[in-house]
BAVEX-320662 format. One line per 4 residues: number of its first residue (from 0); for each residue x, y negated, z negated of N, C-alpha, C. Coordinates in nm, 2 decimals. Each point is the difference from the previous one (the first is absolute). Layout:
! residues N
NUM> X/Y/Z/X/Y/Z/X/Y/Z  ...
! end
This chain:
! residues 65
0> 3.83/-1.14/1.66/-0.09/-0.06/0.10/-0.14/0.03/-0.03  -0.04/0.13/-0.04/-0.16/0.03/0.03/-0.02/-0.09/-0.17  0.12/0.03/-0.11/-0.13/-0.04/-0.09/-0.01/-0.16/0.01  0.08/-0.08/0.08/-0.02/-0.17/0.02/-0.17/-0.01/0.08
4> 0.04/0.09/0.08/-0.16/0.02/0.06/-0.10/-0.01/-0.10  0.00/0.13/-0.10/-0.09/-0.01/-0.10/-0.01/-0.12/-0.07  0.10/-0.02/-0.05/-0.04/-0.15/-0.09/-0.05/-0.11/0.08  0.05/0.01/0.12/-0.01/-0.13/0.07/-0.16/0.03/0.07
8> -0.09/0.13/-0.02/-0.15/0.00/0.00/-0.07/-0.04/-0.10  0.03/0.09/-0.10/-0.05/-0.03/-0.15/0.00/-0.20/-0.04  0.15/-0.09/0.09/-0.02/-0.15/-0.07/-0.12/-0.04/0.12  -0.04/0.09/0.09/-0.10/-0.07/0.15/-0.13/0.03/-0.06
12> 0.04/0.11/-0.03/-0.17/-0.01/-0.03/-0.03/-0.03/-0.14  0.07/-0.04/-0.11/-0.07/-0.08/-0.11/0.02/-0.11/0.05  0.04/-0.10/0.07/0.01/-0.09/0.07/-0.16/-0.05/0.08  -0.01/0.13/0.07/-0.13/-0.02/0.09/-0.12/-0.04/-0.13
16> -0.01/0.15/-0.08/-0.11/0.04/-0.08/-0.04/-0.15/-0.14  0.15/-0.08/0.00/-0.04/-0.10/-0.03/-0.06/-0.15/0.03  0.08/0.01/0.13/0.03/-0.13/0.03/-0.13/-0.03/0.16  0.02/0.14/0.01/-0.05/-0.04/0.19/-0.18/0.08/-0.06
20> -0.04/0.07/-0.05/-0.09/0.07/-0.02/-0.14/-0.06/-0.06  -0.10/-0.04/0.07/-0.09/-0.10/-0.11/-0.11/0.12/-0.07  0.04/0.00/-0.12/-0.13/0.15/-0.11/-0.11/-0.08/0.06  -0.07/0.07/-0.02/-0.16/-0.06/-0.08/-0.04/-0.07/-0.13
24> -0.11/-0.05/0.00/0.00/-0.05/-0.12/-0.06/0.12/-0.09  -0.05/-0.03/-0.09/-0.09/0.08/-0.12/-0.16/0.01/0.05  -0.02/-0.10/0.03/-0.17/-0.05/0.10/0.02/0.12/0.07  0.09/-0.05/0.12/0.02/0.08/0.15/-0.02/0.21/-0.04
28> 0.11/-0.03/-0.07/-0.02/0.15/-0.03/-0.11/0.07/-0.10  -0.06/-0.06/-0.06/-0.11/0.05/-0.06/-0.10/0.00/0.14  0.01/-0.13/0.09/-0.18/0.04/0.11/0.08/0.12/0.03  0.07/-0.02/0.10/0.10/0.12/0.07/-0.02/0.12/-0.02
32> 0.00/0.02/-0.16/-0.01/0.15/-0.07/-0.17/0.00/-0.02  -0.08/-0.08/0.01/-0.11/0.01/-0.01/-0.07/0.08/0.13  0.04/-0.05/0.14/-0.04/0.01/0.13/0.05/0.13/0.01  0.12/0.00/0.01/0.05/0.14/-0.05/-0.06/0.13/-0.07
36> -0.06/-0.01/-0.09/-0.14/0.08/-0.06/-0.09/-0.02/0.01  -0.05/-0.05/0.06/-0.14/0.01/0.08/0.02/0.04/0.16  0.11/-0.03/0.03/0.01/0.08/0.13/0.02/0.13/-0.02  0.07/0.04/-0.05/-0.01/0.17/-0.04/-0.09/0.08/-0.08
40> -0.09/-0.08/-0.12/-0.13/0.03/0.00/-0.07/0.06/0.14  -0.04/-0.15/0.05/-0.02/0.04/0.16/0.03/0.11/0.09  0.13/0.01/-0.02/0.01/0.16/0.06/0.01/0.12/-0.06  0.03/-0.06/-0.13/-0.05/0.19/-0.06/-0.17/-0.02/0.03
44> -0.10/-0.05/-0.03/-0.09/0.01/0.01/-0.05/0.09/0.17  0.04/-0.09/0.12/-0.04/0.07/0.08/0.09/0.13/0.02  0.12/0.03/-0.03/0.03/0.13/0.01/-0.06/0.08/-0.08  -0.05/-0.02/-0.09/-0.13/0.07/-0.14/-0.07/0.01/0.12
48> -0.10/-0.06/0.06/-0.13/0.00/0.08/0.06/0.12/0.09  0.09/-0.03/0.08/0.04/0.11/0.09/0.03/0.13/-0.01  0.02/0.00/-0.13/0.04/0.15/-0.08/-0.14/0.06/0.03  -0.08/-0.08/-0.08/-0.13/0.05/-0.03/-0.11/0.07/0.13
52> 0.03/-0.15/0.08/-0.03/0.05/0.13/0.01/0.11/0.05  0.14/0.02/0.07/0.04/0.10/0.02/-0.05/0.16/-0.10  0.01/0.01/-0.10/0.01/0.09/-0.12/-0.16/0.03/0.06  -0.08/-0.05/0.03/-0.13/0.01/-0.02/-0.04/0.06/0.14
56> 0.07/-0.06/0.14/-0.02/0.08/0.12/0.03/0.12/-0.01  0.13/0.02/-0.06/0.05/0.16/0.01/-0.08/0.04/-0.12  -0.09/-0.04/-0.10/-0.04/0.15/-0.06/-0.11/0.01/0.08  -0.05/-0.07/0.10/-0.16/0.06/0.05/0.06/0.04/0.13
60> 0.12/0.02/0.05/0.04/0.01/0.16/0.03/0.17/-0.08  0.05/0.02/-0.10/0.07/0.15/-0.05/-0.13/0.07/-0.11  -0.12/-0.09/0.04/-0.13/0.10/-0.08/-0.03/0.08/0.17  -0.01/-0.07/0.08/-0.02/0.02/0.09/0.05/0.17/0.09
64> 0.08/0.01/-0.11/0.10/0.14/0.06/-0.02/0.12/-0.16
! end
């Protein structure tokens, strides 16, 4: 019984992953992966800024003492 189950997922989902699933093209996924890295550029950038930020309040908030 359980392993009819198994097979009878394993033929659903190559089934789906072929038939029902639309990929992207080669275009799609190169912008995609492009936006993709420039958006995380983007945020490593400001979490850099914020480190620094930060890092710079507390050395003059701890000269202070």
């Amino acid at each position: 019984m359980a392993k009819n189950k198994v097979v009878n997922y394993i033929k659903e989902s190559y089934d789906e992953l072929m038939h029902k699933v639309s990929w992207p093209t080669w275009a799609e996924l190169q912008s995609s992966s492009i936006v993709v890295s420039v958006a995380t550029l983007i945020i490593a950038i400001i979490v850099f800024a914020m480190d620094e930020v930060f890092k710079t309040v507390l050395e003059q908030f701890y000269k202070l003492f």
